[in-house]
C-alpha positions in Angstrom: 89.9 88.7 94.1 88.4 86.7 96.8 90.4 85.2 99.7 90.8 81.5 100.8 91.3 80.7 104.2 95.1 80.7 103.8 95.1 83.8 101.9 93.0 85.3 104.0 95.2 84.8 107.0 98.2 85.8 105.1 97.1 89.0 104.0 96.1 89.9 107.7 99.4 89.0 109.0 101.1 90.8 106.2 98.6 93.8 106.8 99.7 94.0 110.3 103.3 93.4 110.3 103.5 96.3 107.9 102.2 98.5 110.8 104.1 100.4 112.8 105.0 99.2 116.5 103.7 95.6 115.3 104.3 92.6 117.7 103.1 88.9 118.0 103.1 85.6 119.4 101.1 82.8 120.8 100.3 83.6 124.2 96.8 82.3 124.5 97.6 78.8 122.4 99.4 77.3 119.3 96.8 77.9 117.0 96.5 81.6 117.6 98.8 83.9 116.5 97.9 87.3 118.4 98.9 90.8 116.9 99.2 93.6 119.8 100.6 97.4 119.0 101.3 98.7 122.7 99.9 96.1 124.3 96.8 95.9 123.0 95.2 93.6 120.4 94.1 93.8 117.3 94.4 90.9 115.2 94.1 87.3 116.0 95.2 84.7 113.7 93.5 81.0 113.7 96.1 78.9 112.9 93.6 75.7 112.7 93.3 74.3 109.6 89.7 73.7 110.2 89.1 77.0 110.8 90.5 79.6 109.0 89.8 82.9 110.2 90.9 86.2 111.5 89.5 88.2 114.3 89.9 92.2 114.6 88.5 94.5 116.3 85.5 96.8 115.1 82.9 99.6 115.5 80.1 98.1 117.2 77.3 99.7 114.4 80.1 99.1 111.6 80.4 95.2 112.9 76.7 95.0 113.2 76.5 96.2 109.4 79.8 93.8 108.5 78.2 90.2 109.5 75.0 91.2 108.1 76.2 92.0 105.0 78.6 88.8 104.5 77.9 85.3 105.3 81.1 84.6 106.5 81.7 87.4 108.5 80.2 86.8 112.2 80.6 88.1 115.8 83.7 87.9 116.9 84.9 84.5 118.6 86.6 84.2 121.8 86.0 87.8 122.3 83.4 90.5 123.3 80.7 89.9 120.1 80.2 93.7 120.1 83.7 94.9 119.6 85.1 92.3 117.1 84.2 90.2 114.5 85.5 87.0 112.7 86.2 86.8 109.1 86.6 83.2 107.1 86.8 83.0 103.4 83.5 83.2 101.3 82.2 85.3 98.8 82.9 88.4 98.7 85.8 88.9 101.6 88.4 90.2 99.2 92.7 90.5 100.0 91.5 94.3 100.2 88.5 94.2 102.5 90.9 92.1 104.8 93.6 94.6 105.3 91.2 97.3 105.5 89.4 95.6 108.6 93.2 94.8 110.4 94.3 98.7 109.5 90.9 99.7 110.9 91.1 97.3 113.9 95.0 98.8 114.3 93.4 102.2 114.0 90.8 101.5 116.9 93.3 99.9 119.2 95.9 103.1 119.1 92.7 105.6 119.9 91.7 103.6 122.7 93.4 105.0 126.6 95.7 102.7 128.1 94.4 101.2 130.6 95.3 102.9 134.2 97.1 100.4 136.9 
């Protein structure tokens, strides 16, 4: 079942709260709701009407392969382009495909070192 916009950002919050160590808030802006397990981000939420997206966090050859493989699936905004990428509704970006790209982006986030003061 494909994902509007709504939807779409529903399922990735849902996807994330239901993983452990979860937390978010809005610490950038109203309009974007920012999912962090120790710290560190994973999931950010676009809370603008106009532009309904999520941003996680990604392989760099997996996001390459992502955005060419869906239209509405580009380099991450607001963000390193390599790193993460930006899903919006459109064909093909299914309530699955979501939560696995937020569980993978959670995945990448809890491998990565913390970083050292």
């Amino acid at each position: 079942m494909s994902a509007a916009g709504d939807r779409l950002q529903d399922t990735a919050r849902r996807a994330a709260l239901a993983l452990p160590g979860t937390d978010h808030g809005y610490p950038f802006t109203e309009h974007l709701d920012v999912y962090k397990v120790a710290g560190k981000v994973f999931l950010i939420v676009t809370d603008d009407p106009d532009e309904q997206i999520i941003t996680v966090k990604c392989e760099p050859e997996r996001a390459r392969a992502q955005v060419r493989g869906y239209a509405s699936i580009t380099p991450g905004r607001y963000l390193d382009k390599r790193h993460w990428i930006s899903l919006g509704p459109g064909p093909g970006i299914t309530e699955g495909l979501v939560t696995e790209a937020v569980e993978d982006s959670y995945d990448l986030v809890v491998r990565l070192p913390r970083p050292t003061p």
